[in-house]
N, C-alpha and C positions, 0 to 999 in steps of 0.2 A: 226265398225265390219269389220274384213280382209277378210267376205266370199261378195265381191265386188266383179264387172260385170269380173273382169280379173282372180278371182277365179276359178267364174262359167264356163269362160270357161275351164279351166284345167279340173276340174269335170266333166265335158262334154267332154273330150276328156278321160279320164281314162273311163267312165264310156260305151262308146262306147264295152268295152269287155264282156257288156253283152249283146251284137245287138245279134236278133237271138237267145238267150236265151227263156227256159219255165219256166212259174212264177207255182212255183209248192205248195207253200205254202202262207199263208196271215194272218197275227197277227196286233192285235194292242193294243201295253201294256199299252198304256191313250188315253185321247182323243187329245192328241199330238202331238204321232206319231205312224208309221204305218211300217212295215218290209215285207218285200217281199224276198222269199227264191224262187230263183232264179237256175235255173240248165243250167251251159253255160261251152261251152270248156272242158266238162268232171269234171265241178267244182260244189258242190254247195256253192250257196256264197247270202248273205245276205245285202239285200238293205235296207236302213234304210231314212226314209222321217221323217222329224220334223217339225213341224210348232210355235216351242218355242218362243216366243217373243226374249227372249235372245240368244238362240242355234238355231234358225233355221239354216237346214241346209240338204243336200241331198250325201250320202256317200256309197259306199261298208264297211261293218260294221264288224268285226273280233268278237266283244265283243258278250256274249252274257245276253236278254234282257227277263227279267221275263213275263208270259203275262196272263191276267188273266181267271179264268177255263170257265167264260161266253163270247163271244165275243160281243163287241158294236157292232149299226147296221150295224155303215160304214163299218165295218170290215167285218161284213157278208154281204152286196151288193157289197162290192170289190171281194169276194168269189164266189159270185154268175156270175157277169159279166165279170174278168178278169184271174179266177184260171184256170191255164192250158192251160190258152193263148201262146203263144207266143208275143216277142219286135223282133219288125220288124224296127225301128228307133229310135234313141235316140240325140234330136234338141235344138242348144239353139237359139234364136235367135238375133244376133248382140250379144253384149254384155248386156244384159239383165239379170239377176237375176233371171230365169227362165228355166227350162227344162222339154222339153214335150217327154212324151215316148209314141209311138205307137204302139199298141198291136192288133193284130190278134187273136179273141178269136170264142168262140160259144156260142149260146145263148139256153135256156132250154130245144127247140126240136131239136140242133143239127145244126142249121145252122150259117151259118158265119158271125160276125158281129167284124164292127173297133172299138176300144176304143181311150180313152188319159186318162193317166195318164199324170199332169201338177203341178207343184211344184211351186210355186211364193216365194221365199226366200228373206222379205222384214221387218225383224224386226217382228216387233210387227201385221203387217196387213198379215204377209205369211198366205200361204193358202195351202191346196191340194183337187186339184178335178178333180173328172172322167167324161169325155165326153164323150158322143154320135160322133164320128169324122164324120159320114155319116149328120146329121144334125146340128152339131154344138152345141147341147145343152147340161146343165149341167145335170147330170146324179142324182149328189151328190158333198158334198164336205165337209171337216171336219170343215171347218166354213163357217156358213149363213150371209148375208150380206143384209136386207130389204133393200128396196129404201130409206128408212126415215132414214137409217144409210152410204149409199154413194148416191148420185146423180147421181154420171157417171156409176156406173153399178151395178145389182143388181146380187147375188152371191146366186139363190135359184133354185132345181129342178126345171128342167123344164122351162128354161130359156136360152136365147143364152149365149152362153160365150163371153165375150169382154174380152180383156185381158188390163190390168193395161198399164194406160195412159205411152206411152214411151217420155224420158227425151231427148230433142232434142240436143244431143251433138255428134260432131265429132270423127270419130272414127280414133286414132291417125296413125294406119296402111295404111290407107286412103292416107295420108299428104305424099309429096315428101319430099325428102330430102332440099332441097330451103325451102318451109314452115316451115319442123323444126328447124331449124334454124333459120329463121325471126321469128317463135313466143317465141324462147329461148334466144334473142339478149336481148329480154327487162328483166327488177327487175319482175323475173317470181315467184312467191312463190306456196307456194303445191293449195292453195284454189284457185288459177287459174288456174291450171291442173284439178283439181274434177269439175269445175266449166266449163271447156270448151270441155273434152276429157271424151270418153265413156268409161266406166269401172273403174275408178278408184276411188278407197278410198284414207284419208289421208297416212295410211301405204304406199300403194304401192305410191301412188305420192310425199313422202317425199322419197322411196327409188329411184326415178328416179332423181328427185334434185342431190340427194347424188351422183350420178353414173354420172352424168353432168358436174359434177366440175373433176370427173378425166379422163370421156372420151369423152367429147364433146356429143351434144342435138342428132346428127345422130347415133353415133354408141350406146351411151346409151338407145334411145330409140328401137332402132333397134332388140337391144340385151335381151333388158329383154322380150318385147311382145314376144319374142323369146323361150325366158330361159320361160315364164309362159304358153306358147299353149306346148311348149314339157315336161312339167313338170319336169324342169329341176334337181330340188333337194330340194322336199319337207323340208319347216324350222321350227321349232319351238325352239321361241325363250323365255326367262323367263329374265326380267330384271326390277329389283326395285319393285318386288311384281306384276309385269304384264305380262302376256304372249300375243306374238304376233305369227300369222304364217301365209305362204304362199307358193306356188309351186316353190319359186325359194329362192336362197340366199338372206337374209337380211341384205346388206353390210352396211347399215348407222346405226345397229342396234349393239350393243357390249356386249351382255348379255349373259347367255349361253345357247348356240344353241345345239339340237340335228336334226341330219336328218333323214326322215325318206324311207323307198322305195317306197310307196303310199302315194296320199292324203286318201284315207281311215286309213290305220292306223296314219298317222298325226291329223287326227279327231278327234280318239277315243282317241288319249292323249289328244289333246286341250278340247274334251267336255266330254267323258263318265264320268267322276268320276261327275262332276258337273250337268250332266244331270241325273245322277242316282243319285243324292243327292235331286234331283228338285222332280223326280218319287217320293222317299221315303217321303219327304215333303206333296204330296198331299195324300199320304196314311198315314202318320202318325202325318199331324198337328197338331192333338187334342191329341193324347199320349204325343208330347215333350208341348204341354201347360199345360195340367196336371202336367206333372212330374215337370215343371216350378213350377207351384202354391204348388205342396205339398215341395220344395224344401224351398220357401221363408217360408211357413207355420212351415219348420221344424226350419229356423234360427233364426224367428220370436222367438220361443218359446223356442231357444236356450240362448236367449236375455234375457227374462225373467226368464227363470232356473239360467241364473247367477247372476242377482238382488236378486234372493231370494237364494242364496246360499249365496250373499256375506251379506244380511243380518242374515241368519243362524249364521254367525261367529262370532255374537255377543252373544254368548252362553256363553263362559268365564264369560265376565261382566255380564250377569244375573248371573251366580253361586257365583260369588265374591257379589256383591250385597244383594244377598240370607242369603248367612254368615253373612256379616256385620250388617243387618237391626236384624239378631236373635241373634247377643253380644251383641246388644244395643235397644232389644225391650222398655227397662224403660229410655230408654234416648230421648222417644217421645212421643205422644200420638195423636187418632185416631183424624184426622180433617187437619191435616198439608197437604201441599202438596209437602216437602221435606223434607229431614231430613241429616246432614252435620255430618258425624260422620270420625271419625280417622281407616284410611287403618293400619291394623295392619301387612299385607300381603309385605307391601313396607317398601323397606329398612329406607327411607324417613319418615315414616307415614304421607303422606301428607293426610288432609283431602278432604275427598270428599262427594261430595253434590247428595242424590239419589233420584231420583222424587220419589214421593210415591200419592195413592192413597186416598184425605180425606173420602171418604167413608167407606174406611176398616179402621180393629186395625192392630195395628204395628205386629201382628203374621201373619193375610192374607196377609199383602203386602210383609214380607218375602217370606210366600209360592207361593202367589202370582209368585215373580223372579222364586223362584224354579219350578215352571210348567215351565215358558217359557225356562227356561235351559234344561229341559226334553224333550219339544216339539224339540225343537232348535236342540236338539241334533241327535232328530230320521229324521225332520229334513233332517239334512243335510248328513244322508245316503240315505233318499228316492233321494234329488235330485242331487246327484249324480250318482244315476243310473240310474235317468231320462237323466243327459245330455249324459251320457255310451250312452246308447239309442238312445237317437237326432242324436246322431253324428254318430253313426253306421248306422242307417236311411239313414242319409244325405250322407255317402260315398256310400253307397248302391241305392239310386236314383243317384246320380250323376253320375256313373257307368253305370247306365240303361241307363240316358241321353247320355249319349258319345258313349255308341250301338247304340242307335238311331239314333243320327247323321250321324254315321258309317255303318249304317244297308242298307242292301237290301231290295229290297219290300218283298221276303220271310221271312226275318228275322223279321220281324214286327210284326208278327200271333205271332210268338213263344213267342217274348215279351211279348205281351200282353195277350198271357196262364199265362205267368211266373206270372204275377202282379196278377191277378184272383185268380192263384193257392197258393200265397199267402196271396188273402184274402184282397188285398188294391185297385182292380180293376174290376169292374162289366165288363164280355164282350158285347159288344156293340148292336149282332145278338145272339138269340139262336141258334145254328143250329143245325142242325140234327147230330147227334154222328157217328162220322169217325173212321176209323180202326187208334189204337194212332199211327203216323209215328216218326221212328230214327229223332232225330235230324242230318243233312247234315254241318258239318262243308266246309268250301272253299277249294279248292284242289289246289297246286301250286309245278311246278318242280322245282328245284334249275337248275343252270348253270350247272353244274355237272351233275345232272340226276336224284339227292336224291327228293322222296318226302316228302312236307312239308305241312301240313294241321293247319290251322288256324281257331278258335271258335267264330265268329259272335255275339254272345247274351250268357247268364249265361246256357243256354241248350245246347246249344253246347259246349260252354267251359268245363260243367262238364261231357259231355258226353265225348270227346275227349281226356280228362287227366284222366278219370277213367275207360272207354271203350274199345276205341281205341288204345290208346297210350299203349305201351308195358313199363316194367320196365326199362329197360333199355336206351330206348331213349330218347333222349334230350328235356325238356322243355324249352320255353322260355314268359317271361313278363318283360315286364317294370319294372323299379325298382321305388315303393311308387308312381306310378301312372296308373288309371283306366287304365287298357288295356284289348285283347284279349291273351286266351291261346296259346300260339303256338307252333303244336310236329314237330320235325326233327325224320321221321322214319328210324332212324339210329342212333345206339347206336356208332359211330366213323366216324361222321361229317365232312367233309375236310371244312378246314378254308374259302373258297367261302361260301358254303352251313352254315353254321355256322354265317358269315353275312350277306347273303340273309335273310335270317330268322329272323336274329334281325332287320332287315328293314323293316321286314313286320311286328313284335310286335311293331315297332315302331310305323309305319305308321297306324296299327288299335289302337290305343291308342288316350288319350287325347291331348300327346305331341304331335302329326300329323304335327301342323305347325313348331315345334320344330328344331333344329339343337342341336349336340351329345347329345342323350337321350341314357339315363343307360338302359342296359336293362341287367335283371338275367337269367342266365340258369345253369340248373342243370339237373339231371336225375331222370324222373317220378316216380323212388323210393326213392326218396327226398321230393315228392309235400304230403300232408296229407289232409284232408278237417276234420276241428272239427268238433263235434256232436252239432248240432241244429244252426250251420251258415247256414247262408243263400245262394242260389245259387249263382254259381261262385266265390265264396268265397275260398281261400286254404291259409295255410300257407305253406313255405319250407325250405329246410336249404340245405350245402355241395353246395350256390352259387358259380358262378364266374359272372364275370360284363362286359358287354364290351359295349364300346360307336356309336352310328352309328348316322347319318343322313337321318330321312327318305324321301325317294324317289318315286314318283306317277309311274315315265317311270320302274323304276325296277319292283315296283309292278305289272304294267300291263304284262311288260315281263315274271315274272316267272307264271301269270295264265295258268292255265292249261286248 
């Protein structure tokens, strides 16, 4: 993980622009993470704490974060103790993975009292908890910790805070110029930098390696602790299916880099899409296994509509059979259990040998054939509109599953109306009947200025291309793959705005991971929706096609 001791401090030095700040607002959209709407410098601006095993992480946050209509507890005792306070400091201490904010607040009758807010950003064991600063103890914290789950310290109301055992390593700023160099003489590799020297992960200790070889152990090290306390030029880098990033250039790194002018918004590309996939996960775990099981249940039965279709086609041979056994009902008699008579049908006349029944007379085992030519026949129109069916089905949930994946935690509700309102999903909660709300498709400006709204789930989709969207302006979708609707509200597009748009049909589609995906547009008096398809369903014509690569930084860029 690149959010290591030389991160935190970067973060800790951007994050100083909210000293003196009032926490004016308090949300918490799981049990998580937690946002603090902050009013500082004339700004308001949006602090975002995560205690993700995987994204832990502490950020000024641009994005913005669904949250739910009840608040958890912590949420309302951070409300109660900390709303309206004032940050009076914001500490990290040495190179630690930790940052403590202190806050000047008032307590129910009006008097003053210290807080902390303290972030421990450590993988899987992060934490965040509010302190009493006047006595030292934990107030709360969004994870509890018994004695019987740590030894060294216990993490429960009402408890003093000890803060996580510190890793006894040197801190390289420390070290004279003489030292660094006597400890970069010897075969130094990255695991003995992480290993002796405070703050660093393997990224950044394989980027000072790199930096060693072309300007020696002094001014290399000099330069970066440098380049990462002034935040020199936020990186994000993608190479070989991996992303790495950090507050300065990553010269040993050759993938493609974008920079950004904050580590906050450097954040929000490296985690929000992945973090809001994580969000939609714990709200919609059980809808993508559902739709999983009714998907295998449909191919399952896909399987066997074709066995019994391909034995349907033996219909022929029962009617040929049928004939032949009634030109030669006297050339057998009841008891046989074949009968080898002469194909009159083939050029050949080759004989052929027909099982027959010794129970019946040679007349039943004729009509006998003749039913199952009859059956056979109807057959195999039923299942053929059985597989019409299956397979209609099966684009149609898979479809829903690629929402899903793709979906916002709001989008989920709607989903899961849509399945209900179809009749193939029980909703989970009765609840009480709400005034019915518009479907909100996603709003986004192009480079140019054009807006472009995008349809999340089949409700908005059909809401947007049949609502919304005027005649005359541009549709777009993927071509022959599950995607999202998407209008350019403008009937004469500039060729920017035009593939911004097909980046984002790209990018809300199945293809996502894909490089040049087709995508069609046309004008919304082109799109039709047949009588008794199913949601988000259209056909169109009067296409054109154009190819794009979708991209996460553009998408985030043209949010609106």
């Amino acid at each position: 993980m690149a959010f290591d001791g030389l991160f935190t401090r970067s973060m800790n030095k951007e994050l100083q622009a909210l000293t003196s700040g009032r926490i004016t607002k308090i949300y918490q959209p799981n049990a998580l993470e937690v946002v603090l709407q902050i009013r500082a410098n004339g700004q308001n601006l949006k602090l975002l704490f995560s205690i993700h095993p995987s994204y832990s992480r502490v950020h000024i946050t641009e994005q913005s974060i669904e949250n739910p209509a009840d608040p958890p507890m912590f949420c309302m005792l951070l409300r109660k103790h900390i709303e309206s306070g004032f940050i009076t400091a914001i500490t990290q201490d040495g190179f630690e993975r930790m940052i403590q904010f202190d806050i000047d607040s008032k307590n129910e009758i009006g008097d003053a009292v210290k807080r902390k807010i303290i972030i421990e950003i450590m993988g899987r064991h992060s934490n965040l908890l509010l302190i009493d600063a006047e006595t030292n103890k934990i107030i709360d914290s969004l994870k509890h910790l018994p004695p019987s789950v740590n030894s060294y310290r216990t993490v429960l109301p009402g408890q003093e805070y000890i803060a996580p055992p510190k890793q006894e390593k040197i801190s390289m700023s420390s070290l004279s110029d003489d030292e660094l160099r006597q400890f970069f003489t010897e075969d130094i590799s990255f695991k003995d930098i992480i290993d002796q020297f405070a703050g660093f992960s393997p990224l950044h200790a394989k980027e000072l390696l790199y930096r060693i070889q072309e300007q020696g152990a002094v001014t290399a090290s000099r330069q970066l602790l440098n380049e990462i306390a002034t935040i020199d030029k936020p990186t994000y880098v993608e190479l070989e299916g991996k992303s790495y990033f950090s507050p300065t250039e990553l010269m040993h790194l050759q993938g493609t880099k974008t920079h950004y002018h904050s580590l906050g918004q450097l954040l929000d590309r490296v985690f929000f899409a992945r973090a809001e996939r994580d969000r939609v996960k714990q709200q919609a775990g059980d809808l993508e296994r559902w739709l999983q099981n009714e998907l295998n249940k449909l191919k399952l039965k896909q399987k066997k509509l074709q066995k019994d279709f391909e034995r349907a086609q033996n219909l022929e041979q029962f009617q040929l059979f049928g004939e032949l056994l009634m030109a030669n009902l006297y050339n057998f008699a009841k008891g046989a259990d074949y009968v080898d008579v002469e194909n009159y049908y083939s050029e050949n006349a080759e004989v052929v040998r027909i099982p027959v029944s010794p129970r019946k007379t040679p007349i039943e085992n004729a009509q006998s054939y003749y039913t199952k030519y009859n059956k056979a026949k109807t057959a195999l129109v039923m299942i053929e509109e059985q597989q019409q069916k299956a397979l209609e089905d099966i684009h149609y949930l898979e479809m829903l599953s690629q929402q899903v994946q793709q979906a916002s935690p709001s989008d989920i509700e709607e989903i899961r109306e849509e399945l209900a309102e179809q009749g193939l999903l029980r909703l989970r909660h009765a609840k009480r009947k709400k005034k019915p709300t518009k479907p909100e498709p996603e709003k986004y400006i192009s480079s140019t200025g054009t807006a472009i709204s995008v349809g999340k789930n089949n409700k908005q989709n059909d809401y947007l291309t049949f609502k919304i969207g005027k005649r005359n302006e541009i549709w777009l979708h993927t071509k022959d793959i599950p995607g999202s609707h998407v209008v350019i509200h403008s009937d004469t597009p500039d060729e920017t705005t035009l593939k911004e748009a097909a980046i984002l049909s790209a990018y809300f589609s199945k293809a996502r991971e894909s490089s040049s995906v087709p995508v069609d547009y046309t004008e919304i008096r082109h799109v039709k929706k047949p009588n008794g398809s199913k949601p988000g369903f259209v056909i169109y014509f009067e296409q054109k096609t154009l190819f794009v690569t979708p991209d996460e930084a553009v998408v985030m860029q043209l949010k609106k």
